[in-house]
N, C-alpha and C positions, 0 to 999 in steps of 0.2 A: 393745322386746322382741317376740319371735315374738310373732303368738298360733296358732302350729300345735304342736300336740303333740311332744318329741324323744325321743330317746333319747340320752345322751351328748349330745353334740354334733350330732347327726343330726336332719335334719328330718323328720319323717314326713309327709307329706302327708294330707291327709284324702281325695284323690282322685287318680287318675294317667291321662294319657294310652295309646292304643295303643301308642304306641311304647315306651312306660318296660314294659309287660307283654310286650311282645314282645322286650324284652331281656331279662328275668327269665325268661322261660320258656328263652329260648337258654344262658342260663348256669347254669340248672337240667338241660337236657340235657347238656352238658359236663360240668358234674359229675357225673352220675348215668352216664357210659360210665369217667368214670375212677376212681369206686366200683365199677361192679363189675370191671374190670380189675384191681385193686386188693387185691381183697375175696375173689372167686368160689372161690381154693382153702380158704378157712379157711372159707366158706362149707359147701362140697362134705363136708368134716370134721364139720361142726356137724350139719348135715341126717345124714350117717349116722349121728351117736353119737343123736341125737334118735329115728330111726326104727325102730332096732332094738336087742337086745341081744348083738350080736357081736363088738362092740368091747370091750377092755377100758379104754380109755381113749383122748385125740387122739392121743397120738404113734403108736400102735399101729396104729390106725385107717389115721392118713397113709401111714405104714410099707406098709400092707398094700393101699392102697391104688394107692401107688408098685411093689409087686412085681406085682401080678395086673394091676392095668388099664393102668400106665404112665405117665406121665407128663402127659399132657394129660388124664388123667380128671379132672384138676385142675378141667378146665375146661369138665369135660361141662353140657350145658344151658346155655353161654354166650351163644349167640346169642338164646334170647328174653330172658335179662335187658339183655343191650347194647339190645337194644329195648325195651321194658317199663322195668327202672327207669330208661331215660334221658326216657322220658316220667312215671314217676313222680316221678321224683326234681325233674323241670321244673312239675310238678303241684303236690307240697311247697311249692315257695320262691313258684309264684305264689299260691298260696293263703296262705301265711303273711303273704305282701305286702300282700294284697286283709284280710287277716282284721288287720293292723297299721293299715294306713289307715284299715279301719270303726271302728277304736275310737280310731284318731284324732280322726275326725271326731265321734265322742261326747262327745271328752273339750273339744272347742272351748269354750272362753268359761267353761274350770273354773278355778280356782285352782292347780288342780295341773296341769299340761299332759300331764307325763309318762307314758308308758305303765305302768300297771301291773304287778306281778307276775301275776294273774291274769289279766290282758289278756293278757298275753304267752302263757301257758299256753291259753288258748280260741282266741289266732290260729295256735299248733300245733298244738290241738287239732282246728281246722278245716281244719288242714291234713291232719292223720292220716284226718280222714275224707273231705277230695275225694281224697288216697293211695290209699284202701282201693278203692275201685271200678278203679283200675288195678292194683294189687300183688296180690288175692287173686288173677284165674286167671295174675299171672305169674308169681308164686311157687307156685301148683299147681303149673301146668306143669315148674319148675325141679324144682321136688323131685322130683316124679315121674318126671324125667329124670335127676336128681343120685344115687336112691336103687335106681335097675334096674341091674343086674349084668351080665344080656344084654339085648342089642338089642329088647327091646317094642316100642321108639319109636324109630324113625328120626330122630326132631329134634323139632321143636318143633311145626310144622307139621303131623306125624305124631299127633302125640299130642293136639291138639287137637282135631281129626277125629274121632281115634279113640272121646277121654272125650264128643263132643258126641254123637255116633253114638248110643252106648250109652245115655247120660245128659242129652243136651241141655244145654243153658246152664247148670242148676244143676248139672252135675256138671262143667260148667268153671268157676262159682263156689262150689266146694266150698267149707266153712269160712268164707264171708263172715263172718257173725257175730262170730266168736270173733278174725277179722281185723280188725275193724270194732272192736273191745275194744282190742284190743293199739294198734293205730293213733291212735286218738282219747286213751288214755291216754298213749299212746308218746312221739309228736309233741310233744304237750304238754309233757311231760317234756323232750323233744329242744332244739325250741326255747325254752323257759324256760331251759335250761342254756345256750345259747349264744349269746340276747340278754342276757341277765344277763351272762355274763362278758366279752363285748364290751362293757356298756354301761360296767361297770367301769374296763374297757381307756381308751374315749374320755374319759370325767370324769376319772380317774383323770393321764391322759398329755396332757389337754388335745387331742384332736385330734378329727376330723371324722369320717365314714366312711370317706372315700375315702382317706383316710390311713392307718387301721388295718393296721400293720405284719402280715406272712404268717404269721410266727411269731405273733399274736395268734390268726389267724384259727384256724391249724391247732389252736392249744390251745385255742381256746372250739371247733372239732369235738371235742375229744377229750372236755371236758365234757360235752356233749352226747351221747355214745355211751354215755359211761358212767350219764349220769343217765335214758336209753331203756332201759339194759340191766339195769340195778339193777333197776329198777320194773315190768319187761314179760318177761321174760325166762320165768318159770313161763307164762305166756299162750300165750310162742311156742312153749314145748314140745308143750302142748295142741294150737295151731295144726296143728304138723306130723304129731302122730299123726290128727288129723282127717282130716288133706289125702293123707293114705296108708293108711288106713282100709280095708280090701276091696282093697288092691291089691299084686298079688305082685310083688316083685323080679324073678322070672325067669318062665320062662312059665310058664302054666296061672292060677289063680285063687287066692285069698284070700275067706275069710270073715269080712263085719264083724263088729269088735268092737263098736266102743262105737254107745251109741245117743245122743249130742250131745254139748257140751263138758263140761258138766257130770258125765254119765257116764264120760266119759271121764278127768274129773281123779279124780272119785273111785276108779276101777280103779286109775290110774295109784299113786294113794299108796296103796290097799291090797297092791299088790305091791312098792311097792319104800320105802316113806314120803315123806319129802320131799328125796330125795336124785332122786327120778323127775325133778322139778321143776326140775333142775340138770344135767340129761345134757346134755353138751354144750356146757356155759358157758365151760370153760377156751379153746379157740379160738374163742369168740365175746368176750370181755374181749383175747384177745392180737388179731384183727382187729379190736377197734372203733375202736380210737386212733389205726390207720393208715388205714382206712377214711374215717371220721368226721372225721379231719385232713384229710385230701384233698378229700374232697366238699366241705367249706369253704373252703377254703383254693384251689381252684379256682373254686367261684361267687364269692368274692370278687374274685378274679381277674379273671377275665372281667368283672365288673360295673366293676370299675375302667377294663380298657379301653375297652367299647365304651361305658361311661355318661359 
């Protein structure tokens, strides 16, 4: 019998060469360009119904979106998430990797080999937080770009300048904190839902890793979106009125509202209850399954061929 910790039928290692990380980070980049390709219009929907109250709802939204900006607003502020979460999303899976081997190697010479449910949860969780040092300025930046009506920002590059100008580093790491919540909880939640349902998958069907049928992979993403989304989802609304806080859609200025997350959630539910909490969720449930299928459903992929 092993004596290395599994999962399914999967060995975990307690430790990994460069090469094995330097394949996980390549098939975390792949997936994370064909996430946001994916992803970015239901995105662009979520971010506006979250940041203002001019929407009456996503189809309206989209509708109104399609008439005034056209067509590729879809896809405005694309170009720093094609960068940004293709190195976050490569950041996820190697830390989830690194945070499965260490409690591998904890679990050596136990009775039980297996990875825990909680293990599982703290190697997401350690993911959500090496995440967050890359996703809060690229998701500033997106939104700030996803949410101006005219040209502020010429791209991404624009806008970074610009907020560094003004604000320096903390004001291109606006919102860590409350990013730093959502992520750490998130991941956790992320990957818990979709080594759980893989591991099910391999015991269940008798098979290996590299075996794990597409169709498995894509459905343990879609658990995974939804078990991020159920549980983080009030965080994210927070996140994004933070991360647009003092800053006008169109030119000239805005005056901050809230004075941190906490102020900010309590405004939020005195003006509108706990429906504030929810702006936005309907196109964030219909992209997480296509999103979340893909992203998986591709690292696996990749991992199959080049591993």
């Amino acid at each position: 019998m092993s004596s290395e910790p599994v999962i399914g039928d999967q060995v975990v290692a307690p430790s990994a060469g460069a090469g094995t990380i330097v394949k996980e980070l390549a098939a975390g980049t792949i997936a994370g360009w064909a996430q946001v390709m994916t992803g970015q219009p239901f995105d662009i929907v979520k971010v506006r119904l979250q940041s203002g109250t001019q929407y009456s709802g996503a189809l309206e939204c989209a509708t109104r979106i399609l008439k005034d900006e056209g067509a590729l607003a879809f896809y405005k502020g694309t170009s720093m998430p094609l960068v940004g979460i293709g190195a976050c999303v490569s950041l996820q899976f190697a830390c989830l990797q690194a945070g499965k081997r260490f409690f591998a190697s904890q679990n050596v010479g136990k009775v039980n080999l297996s990875l825990s449910l909680g293990q599982l949860y703290l190697a997401g969780a350690f993911a959500g937080v090496g995440n967050s040092i890359a996703s809060t300025p690229v998701e500033h930046i997106r939104i700030r770009l996803q949410t101006q009506t005219t040209a502020l920002y010429s791209g991404p590059v624009d806008a970074i300048s610009k907020i560094y100008r003004t604000d320096g580093i903390r004001g291109i790491y606006k919102g860590q904190g409350i990013t730093l919540l959502r992520e750490f909880h998130g991941y956790g939640a992320y990957f818990l839902g979709y080594e759980a349902f893989v591991e099910y998958q391999l015991r269940s069907k008798n098979l290996t890793r590299k075996e794990l049928p597409m169709a498995s992979a894509a459905l343990g993403g879609v658990a995974a979106g939804y078990a991020m989304w159920f549980t983080t989802y009030p965080i994210d609304v927070i996140k994004s009125r933070i991360q647009t806080d003092g800053f006008a859609s169109q030119a000239g200025t805005a005056a901050k509202k809230y004075n941190g997350s906490w102020d900010c959630a309590k405004q939020l539910y005195r003006e509108a209850g706990l429906k504030a909490f929810t702006k936005g969720l309907t196109p964030t449930l219909i992209r997480s399954p296509v999103v979340n299928g893909v992203t998986f459903l591709v690292f696996e992929q990749v991992m199959q061929v080049i591993g």
